[in-house]
C-alpha positions as CSV (number, residue, x, y, z in Angstrom):
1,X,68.7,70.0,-41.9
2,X,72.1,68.1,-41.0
3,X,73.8,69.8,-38.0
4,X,77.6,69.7,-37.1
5,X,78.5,70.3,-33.7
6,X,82.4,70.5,-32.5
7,X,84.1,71.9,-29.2
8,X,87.0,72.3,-27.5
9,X,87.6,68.4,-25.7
10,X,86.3,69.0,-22.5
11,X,83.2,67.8,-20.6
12,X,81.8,71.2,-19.6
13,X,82.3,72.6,-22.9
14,X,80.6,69.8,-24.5
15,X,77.2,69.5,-22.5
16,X,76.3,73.2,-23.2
17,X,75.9,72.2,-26.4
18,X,74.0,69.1,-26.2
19,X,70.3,70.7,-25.4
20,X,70.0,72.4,-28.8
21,X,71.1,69.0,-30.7
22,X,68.4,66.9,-29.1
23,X,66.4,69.7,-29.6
24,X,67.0,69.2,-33.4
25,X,66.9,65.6,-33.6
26,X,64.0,65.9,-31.7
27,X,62.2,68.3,-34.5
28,X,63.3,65.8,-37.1
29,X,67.1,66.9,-38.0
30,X,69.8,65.1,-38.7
31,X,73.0,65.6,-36.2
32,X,76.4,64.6,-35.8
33,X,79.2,65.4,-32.8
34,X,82.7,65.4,-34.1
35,X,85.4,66.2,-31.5
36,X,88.1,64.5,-28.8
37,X,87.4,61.6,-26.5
38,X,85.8,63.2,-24.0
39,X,83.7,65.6,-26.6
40,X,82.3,61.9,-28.4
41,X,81.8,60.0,-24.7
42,X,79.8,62.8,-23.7
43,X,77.6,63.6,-26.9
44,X,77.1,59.9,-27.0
45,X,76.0,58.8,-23.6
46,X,73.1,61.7,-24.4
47,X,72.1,59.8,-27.4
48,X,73.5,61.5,-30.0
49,X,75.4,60.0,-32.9
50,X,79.6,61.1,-32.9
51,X,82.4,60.7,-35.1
52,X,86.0,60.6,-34.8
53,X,87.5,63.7,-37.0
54,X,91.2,62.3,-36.6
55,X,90.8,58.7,-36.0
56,X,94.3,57.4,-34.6
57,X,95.2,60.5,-33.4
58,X,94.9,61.7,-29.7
59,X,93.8,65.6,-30.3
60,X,93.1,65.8,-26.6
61,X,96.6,65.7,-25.9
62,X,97.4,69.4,-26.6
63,X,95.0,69.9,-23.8
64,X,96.6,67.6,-21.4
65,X,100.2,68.9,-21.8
66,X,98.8,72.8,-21.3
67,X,96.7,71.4,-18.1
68,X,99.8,70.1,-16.5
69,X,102.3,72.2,-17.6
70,X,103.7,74.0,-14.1
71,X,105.2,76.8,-16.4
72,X,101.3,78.0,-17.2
73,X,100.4,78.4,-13.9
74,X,102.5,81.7,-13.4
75,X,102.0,83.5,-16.4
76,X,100.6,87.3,-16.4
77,X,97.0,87.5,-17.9
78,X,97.8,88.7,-21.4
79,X,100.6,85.5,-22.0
80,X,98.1,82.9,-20.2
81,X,95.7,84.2,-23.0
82,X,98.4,83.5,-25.5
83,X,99.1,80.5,-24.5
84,X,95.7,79.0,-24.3
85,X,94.6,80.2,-27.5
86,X,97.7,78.8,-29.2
87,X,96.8,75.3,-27.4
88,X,92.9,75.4,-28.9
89,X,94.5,76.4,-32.6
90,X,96.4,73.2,-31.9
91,X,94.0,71.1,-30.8
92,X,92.1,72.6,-33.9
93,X,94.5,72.0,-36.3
94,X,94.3,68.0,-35.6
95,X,90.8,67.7,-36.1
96,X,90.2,70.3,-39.0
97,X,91.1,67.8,-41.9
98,X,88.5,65.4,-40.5
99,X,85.9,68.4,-39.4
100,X,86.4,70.0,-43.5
101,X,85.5,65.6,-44.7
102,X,82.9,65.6,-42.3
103,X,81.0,68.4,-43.1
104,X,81.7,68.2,-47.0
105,X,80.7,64.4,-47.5
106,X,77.9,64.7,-45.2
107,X,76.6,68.2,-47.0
108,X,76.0,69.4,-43.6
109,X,73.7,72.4,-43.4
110,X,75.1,73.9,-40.3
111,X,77.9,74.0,-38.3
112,X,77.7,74.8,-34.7
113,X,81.4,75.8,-32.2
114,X,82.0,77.6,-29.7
115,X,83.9,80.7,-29.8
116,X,87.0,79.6,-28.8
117,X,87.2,76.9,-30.6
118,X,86.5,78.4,-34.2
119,X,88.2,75.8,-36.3
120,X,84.8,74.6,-37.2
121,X,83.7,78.0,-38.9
122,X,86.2,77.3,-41.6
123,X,85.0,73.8,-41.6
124,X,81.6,75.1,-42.4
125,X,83.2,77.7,-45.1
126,X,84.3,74.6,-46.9
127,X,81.2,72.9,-47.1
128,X,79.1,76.4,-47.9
129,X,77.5,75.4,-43.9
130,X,76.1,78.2,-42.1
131,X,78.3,78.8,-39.4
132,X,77.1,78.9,-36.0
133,X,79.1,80.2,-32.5
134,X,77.1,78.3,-29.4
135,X,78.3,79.6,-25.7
136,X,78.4,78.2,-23.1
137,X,77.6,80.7,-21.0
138,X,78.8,84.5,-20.4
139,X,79.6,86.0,-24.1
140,X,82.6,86.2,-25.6
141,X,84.4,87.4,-28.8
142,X,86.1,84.5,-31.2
143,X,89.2,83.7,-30.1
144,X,92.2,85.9,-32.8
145,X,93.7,83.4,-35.6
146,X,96.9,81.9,-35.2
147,X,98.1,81.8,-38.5
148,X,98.5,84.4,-41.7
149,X,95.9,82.8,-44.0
150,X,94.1,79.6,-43.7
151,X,95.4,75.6,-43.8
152,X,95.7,74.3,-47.0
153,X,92.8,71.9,-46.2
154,X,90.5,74.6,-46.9
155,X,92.0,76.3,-48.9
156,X,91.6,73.9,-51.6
157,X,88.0,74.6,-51.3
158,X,88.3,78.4,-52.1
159,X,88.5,79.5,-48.3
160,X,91.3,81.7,-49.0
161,X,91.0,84.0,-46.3
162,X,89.7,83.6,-42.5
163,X,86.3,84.3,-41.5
164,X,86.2,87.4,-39.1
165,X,83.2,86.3,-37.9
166,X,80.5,83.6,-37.5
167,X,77.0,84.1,-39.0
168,X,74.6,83.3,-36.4
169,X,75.6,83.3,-32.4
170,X,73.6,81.6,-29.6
171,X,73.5,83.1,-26.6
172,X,73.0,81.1,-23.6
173,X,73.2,84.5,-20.6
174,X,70.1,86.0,-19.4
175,X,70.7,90.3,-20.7
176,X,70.4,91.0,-16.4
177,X,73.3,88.7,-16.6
178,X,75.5,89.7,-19.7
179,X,74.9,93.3,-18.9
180,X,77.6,92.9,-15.7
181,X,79.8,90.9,-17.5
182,X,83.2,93.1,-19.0
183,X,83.5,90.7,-21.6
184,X,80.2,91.3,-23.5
185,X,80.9,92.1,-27.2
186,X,79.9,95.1,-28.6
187,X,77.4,95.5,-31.3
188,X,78.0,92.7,-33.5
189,X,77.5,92.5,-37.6
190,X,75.4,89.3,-37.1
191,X,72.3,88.1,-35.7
192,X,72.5,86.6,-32.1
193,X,70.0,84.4,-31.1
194,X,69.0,84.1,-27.3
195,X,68.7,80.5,-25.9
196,X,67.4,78.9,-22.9
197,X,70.9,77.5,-20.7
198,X,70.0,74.4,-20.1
199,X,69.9,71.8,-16.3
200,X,71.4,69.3,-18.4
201,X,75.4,68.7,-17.4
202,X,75.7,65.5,-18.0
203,X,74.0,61.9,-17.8
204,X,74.7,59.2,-14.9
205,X,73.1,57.0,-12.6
206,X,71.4,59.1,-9.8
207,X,71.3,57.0,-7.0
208,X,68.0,57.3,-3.9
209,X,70.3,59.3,-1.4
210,X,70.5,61.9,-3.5
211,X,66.4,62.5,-3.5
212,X,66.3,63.0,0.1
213,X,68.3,65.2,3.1
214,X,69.8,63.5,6.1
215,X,70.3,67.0,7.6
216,X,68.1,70.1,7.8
217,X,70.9,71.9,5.5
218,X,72.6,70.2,2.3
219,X,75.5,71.8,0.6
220,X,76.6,70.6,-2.9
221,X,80.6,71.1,-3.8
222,X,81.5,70.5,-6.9
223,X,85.6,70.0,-8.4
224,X,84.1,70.9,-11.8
225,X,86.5,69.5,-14.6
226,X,89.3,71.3,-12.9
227,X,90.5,68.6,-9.9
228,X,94.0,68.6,-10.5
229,X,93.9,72.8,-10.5
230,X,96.3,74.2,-9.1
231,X,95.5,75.8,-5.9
232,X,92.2,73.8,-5.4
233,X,93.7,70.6,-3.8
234,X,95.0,73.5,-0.6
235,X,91.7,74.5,-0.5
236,X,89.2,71.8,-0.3
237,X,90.6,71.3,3.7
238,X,88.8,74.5,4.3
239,X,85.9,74.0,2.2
240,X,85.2,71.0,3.9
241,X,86.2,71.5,7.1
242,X,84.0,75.2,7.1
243,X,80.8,73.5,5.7
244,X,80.8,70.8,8.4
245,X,80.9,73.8,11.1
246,X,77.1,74.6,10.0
247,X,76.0,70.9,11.1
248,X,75.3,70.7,7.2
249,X,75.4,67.3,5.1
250,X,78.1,67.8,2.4
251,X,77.8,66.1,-1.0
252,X,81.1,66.9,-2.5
253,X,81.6,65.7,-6.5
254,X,85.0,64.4,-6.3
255,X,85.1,64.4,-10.4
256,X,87.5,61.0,-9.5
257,X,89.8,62.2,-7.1
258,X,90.7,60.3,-4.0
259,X,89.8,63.2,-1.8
260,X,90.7,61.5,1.3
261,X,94.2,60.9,0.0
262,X,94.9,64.9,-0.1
263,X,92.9,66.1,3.0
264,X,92.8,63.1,4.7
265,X,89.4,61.5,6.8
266,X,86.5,63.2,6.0
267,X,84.2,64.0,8.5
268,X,80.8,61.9,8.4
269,X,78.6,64.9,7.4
270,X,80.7,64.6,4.0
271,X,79.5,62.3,1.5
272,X,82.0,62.1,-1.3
273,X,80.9,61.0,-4.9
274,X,83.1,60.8,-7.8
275,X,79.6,61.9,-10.3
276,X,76.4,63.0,-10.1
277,X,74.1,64.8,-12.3
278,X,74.7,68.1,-10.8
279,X,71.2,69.2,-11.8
280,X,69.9,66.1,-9.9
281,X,72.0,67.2,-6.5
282,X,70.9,70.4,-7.0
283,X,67.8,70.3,-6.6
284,X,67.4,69.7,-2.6
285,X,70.2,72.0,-2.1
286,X,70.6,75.4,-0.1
287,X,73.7,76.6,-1.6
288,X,76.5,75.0,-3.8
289,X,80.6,75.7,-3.2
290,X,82.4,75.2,-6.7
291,X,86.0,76.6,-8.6
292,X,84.4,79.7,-10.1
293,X,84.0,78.0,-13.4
294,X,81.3,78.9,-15.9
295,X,79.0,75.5,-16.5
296,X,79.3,75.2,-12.4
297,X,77.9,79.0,-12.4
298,X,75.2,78.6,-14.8
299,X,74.3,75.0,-13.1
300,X,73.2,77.1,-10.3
301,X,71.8,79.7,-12.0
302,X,69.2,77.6,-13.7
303,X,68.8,75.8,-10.3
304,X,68.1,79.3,-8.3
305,X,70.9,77.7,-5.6
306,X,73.3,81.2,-3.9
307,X,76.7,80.1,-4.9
308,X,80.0,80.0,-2.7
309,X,82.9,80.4,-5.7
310,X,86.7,80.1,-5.1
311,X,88.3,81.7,-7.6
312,X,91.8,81.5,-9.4
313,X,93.0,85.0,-10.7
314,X,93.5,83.5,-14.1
315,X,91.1,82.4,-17.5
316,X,88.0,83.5,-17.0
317,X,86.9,82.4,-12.8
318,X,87.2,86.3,-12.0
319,X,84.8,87.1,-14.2
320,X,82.3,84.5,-13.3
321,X,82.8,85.6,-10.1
322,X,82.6,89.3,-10.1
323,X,79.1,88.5,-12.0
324,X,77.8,86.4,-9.7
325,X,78.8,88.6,-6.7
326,X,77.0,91.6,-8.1
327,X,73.9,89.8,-9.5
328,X,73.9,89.2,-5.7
329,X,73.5,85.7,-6.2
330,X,76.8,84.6,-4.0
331,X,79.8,85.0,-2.5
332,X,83.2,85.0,-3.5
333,X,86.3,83.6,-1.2
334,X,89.6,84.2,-2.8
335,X,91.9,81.3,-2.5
336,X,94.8,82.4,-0.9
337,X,91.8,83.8,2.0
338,X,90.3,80.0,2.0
339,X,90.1,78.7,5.7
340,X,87.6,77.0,7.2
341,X,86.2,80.0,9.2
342,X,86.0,82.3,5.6
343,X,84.2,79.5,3.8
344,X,81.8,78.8,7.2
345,X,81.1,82.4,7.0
346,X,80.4,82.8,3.2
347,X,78.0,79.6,3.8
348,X,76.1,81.2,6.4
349,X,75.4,84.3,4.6
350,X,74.4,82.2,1.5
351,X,72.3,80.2,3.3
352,X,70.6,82.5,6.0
353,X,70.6,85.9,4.1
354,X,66.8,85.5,2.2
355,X,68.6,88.3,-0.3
356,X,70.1,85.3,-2.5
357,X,68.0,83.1,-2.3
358,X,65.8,86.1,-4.3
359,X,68.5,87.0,-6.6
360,X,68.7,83.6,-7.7
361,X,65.0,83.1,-8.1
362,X,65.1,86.1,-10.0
363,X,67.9,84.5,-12.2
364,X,65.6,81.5,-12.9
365,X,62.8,83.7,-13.9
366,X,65.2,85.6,-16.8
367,X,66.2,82.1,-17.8
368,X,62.6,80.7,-18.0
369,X,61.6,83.3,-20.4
370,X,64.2,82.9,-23.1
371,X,63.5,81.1,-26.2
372,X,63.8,77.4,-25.8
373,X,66.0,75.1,-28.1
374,X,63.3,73.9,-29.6
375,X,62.5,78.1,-30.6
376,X,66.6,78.2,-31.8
377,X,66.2,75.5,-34.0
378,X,63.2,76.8,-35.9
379,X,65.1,80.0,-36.1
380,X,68.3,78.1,-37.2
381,X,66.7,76.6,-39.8
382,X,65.2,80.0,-41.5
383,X,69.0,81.3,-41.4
384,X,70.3,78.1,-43.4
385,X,67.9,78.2,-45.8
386,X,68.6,81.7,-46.3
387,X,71.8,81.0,-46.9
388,X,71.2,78.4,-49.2
């Protein structure tokens, strides 16, 4: 089987995606990454082979500009929407000429997206692919169409209309999980395959530190992808400042940014990192403080580590954290409430309350009995030869 896997060009929407290609590769498939800069660095520093779908051509960019526009920031809910699909359909648009060459002169067998980035479903409509929708976490619906019929790039291969759906989904939330989420799609006229979220968000040197406490307590705070948020830089000062109150050590993953530059001197309880594994950190940690975002949340999930989540009131951090709160697995400290007393106190109950720490070992046990990748695969493979 030859496997085509595309996403939007981020890092956390790339990684999800990575345990079910080694998985393949792994059982003997063929399998090829095709996406943005970031989308090939971080396919190919797990070992998997990637490939430029508009060579010359920065498709990232569309990204960029939305991230940094300042006129985003203050939309109302249903125009933020809008606007961020519009931006994926763009970024899609770039790389769907090379996606439809790909897939075609390859004679891929599958092709795997997630649902808001479902450019590649019509790429696998040209090539008579299976076409596959792989979350990343909570379920979702495909993101609406921006256009009245479909590019001319596949049209010319008798994709005259657009897909309305995929035919398989992958399923990365545990049902306790996806039942509390107001997102969760209906009944669907599809299969949907559950999978095993993977540990794995990202690869990286993990240096000896990081294998052993220097305090009783260690707290792992994470900027996610989103450092230069808006809102986030105003709260780190508390976040900080509130986890040093518990005589904790703080590992906080800077993601690059000169932390000391915005906040100033950090305190010597706070060891700042620009990257680490978070799977890795983790691991000899008693809670985790991150921006409500969805690959942080399931990080810690499949850890069994009680959250602390800041959220925005915008995409889909309100969500993540209204399911996380009532899985009972955290705690949630609006942003505008962020000082250091709030986030000391949301800490404290994390840490010293025995309630999450059982929530989230209950988390890990409805993760551990989902199928593996290696499972998906097989079943993948029954579905494309079907369809062949």
């Amino acid at each position: 089987m030859r496997i085509l896997f595309t996403t939007s060009p981020t890092f956390s929407h790339t990684t999800p995606l990575v345990p079910l290609a080694q998985a393949a590769r792994l059982a003997g498939h063929k399998v090829l990454f095709s996406g943005g800069e970031i989308t090939r660095k971080t396919a190919a520093s797990a070992g998997l082979a990637v490939l430029d779908p508009a060579p010359g051509v920065d498709v990232t960019e569309p990204y960029r500009r939305f991230m940094t526009d300042e006129s985003n920031r203050d939309l109302p809910p249903e125009k933020a929407v809008g606007a961020f699909v519009g931006m994926l359909a763009e970024v899609g648009g770039l790389m769907l000429p090379g996606l439809v060459d790909a897939a075609r002169d390859w004679k891929a067998d599958v092709v795997v997206t997630p649902a808001w980035m479902p450019t590649g479903l019509l790429a696998a409509r040209a090539a008579g692919a299976l076409a596959v929708m792989h979350g990343i976490g909570l379920r979702y619906q495909m993101v609406p169409w921006m256009a009245a019929e479909p590019p001319e790039v596949v049209q010319r291969h008798g994709v005259t209309t657009f897909p309305e759906h995929c035919d398989v989904e992958i399923s990365l939330s545990p049902e306790p999980i996806e039942r509390l989420s107001p997102m969760t799609p209906g009944q669907m006229p599809f299969p949907v395959l559950p999978m095993r979220p993977s540990t794995y968000n990202g690869s990286g040197e993990v240096p000896g530190w990081v294998l052993r406490r220097r305090r009783p307590v260690r707290i792992a705070v994470t900027m996610g992808t989103t450092s230069a948020d808006d809102g986030w830089a105003a709260v780190l000062d508390a976040v900080v400042n509130g986890a040093a109150d518990l005589d904790a050590e703080v590992v906080l993953a800077t993601g690059g940014v000169d932390v000391e530059s915005i906040i100033g001197k950090l305190p010597d309880s706070v060891r700042a990192v620009d990257f680490i594994p978070l799977t890795n950190l983790l691991d000899t940690c008693d809670a985790v403080v991150h921006h409500s975002g969805m690959s942080s949340m399931f990080s810690a999930f499949c850890a069994g580590v009680p959250q602390v989540a800041l959220p925005r009131d915008v995409g889909d951090s309100p969500i993540n954290a209204h399911v996380m709160t009532t899985r009972g697995v955290g705690v949630a400290v609006q942003r505008s409430q962020a000082t250091p007393e709030t986030v000391s106190k949301a800490l404290r109950e994390v840490i010293d309350v025995p309630s999450y720490r059982s929530a989230a070992a209950d988390v890990v046990a409805d993760i551990d009995a989902m199928p593996s990748p290696a499972d998906v695969v097989a079943q993948l493979g029954e579905h494309a030869a079907r369809l062949r």
